[in-house]
C-alpha positions in Angstrom: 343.4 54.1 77.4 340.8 53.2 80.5 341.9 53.0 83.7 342.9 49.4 85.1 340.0 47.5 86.7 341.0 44.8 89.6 339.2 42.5 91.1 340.5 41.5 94.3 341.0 38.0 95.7 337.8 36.3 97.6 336.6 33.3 99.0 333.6 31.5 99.3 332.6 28.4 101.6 330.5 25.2 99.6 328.4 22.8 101.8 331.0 20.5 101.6 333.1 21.1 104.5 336.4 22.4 103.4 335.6 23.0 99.6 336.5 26.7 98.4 335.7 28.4 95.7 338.1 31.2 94.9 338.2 34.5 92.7 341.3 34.9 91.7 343.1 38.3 91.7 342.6 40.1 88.4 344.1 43.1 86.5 342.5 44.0 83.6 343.1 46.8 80.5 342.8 47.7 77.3 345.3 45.0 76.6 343.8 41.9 78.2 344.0 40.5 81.7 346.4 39.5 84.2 345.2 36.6 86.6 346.9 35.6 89.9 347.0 31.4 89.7 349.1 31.7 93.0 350.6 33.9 95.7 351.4 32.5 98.9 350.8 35.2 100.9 347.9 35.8 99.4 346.2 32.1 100.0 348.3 31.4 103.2 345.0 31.5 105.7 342.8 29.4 102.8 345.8 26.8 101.8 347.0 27.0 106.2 348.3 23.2 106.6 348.6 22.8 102.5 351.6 22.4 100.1 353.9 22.9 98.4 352.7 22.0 95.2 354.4 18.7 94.2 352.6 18.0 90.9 351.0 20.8 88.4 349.1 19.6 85.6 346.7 21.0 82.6 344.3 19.2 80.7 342.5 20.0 77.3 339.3 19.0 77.0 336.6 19.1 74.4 333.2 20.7 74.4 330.9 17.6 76.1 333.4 15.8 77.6 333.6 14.6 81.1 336.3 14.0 83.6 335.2 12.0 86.8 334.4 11.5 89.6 337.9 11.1 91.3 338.6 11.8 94.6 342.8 11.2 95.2 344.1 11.6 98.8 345.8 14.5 98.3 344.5 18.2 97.9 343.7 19.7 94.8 343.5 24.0 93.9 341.8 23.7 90.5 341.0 26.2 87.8 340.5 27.1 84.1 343.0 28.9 82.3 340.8 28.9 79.0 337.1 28.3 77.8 334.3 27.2 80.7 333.4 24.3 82.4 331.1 22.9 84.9 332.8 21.8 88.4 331.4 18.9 90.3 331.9 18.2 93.8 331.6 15.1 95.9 332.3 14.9 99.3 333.0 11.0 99.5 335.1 11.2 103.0 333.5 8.5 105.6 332.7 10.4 108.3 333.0 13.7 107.2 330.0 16.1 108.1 329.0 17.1 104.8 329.7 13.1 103.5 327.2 12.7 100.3 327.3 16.1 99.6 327.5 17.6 96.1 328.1 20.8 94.8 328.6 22.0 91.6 330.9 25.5 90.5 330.2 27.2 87.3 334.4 27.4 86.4 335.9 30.6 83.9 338.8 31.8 84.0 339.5 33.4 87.5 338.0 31.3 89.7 339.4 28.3 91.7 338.4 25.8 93.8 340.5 24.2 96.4 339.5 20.3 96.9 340.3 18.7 100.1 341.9 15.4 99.7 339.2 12.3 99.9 336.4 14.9 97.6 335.6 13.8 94.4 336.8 16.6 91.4 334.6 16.3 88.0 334.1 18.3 85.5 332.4 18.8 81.9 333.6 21.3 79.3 331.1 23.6 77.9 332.6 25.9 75.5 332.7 24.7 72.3 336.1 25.8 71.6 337.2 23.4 74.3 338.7 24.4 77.8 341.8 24.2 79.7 341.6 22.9 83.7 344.5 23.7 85.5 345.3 20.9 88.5 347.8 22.1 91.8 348.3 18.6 93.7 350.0 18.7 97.2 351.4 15.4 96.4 352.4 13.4 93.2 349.9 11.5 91.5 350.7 8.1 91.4 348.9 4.9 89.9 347.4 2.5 92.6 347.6 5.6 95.0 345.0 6.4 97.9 341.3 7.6 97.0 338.6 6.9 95.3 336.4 7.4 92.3 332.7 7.2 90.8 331.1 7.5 88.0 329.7 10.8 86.7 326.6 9.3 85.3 325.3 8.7 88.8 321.3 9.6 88.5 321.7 9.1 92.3 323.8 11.9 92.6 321.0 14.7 90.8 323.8 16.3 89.0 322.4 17.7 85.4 325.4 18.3 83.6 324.9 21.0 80.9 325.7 18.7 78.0 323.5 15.5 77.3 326.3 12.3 78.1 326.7 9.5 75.7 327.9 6.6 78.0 329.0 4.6 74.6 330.9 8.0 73.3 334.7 7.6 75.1 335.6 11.0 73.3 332.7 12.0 75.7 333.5 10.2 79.2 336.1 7.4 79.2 335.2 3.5 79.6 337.2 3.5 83.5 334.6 6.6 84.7 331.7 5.3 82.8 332.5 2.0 84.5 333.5 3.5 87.9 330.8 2.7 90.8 327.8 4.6 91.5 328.5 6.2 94.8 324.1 6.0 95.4 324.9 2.1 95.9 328.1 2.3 97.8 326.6 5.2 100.3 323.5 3.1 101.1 325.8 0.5 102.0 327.6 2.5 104.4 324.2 4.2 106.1 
């Protein structure tokens, strides 16, 4: 039997003021690995003014699809328990310093990203086995609440998702995102 290899907890600041992305603690042996989702004490200075979580939720997602653009007013810590996926980040907050901004986060399992409230969260699954994204809300989602959302297929927005996107295919994005405004139209009207 090997020794046990860990990988300790880091963060990593985006160009989008307030987005994190996180790698998680991690244990691993011969027998697998053992990934830390949460610790308080651990994420009390990156979570400082965040929580509790109100609302957990997991989603299963197959290879090509897209979920997105939706930016909720509440705070998000995301992650993938299984497969890969390919995070996108929009910083859709009037006024915010980094408003327009994109950034997008290569997601596996162990690494996280905490969304501030008012940030568009996408993402696209690329393994073809599927994948499993992991939501943390600070508050409960609820329909008709706060936020906002666009639609993923935004050329405006330069984002090259890894897997071509068939805007007729809902098993690939559904009609409401596909439908959702292009934030390129709404941000020139707000320049």
């Amino acid at each position: 039997m090997s020794a046990p290899q860990i990988i300790d907890m880091d963060t990593t600041t985006t160009a989008i003021d307030g987005l994190v992305v996180l790698t998680m603690k991690q244990v691993s042996d011969d027998r697998g690995t053992v990934r830390e989702l949460f610790r308080a004490s651990s994420y009390a200075a990156t979570l400082a003014g965040v929580g509790p979580w109100q609302q957990i939720n997991a989603t299963e997602t197959r290879y090509g699809a897209v979920r997105g653009l939706h930016g909720e007013a509440m705070t998000k810590l995301v992650a993938i328990v299984s497969g890969r996926a390919f995070g996108v980040y929009l910083d859709a907050r009037p006024g915010s310093a980094t408003y327009g901004a994109v950034v997008t986060v290569d997601l596996e399992p162990g690494t996280q990203v905490l969304v501030p409230a008012g940030v568009c969260n996408g993402f696209q699954s690329v393994s073809e086995g599927g994948s499993q994204y992991l939501y943390c809300f600070d508050q409960e989602w609820v329909p008709g609440m706060a936020g906002t959302a666009f639609t993923p297929l935004d050329e405006g927005l330069g984002i090259e998702w890894p897997v071509a996107i068939d805007p007729s295919d809902p098993a690939q994005v559904s009609a409401k995102d596909a439908g959702a405004p292009r934030f390129s139209d709404v941000s020139t009207t707000l320049a």
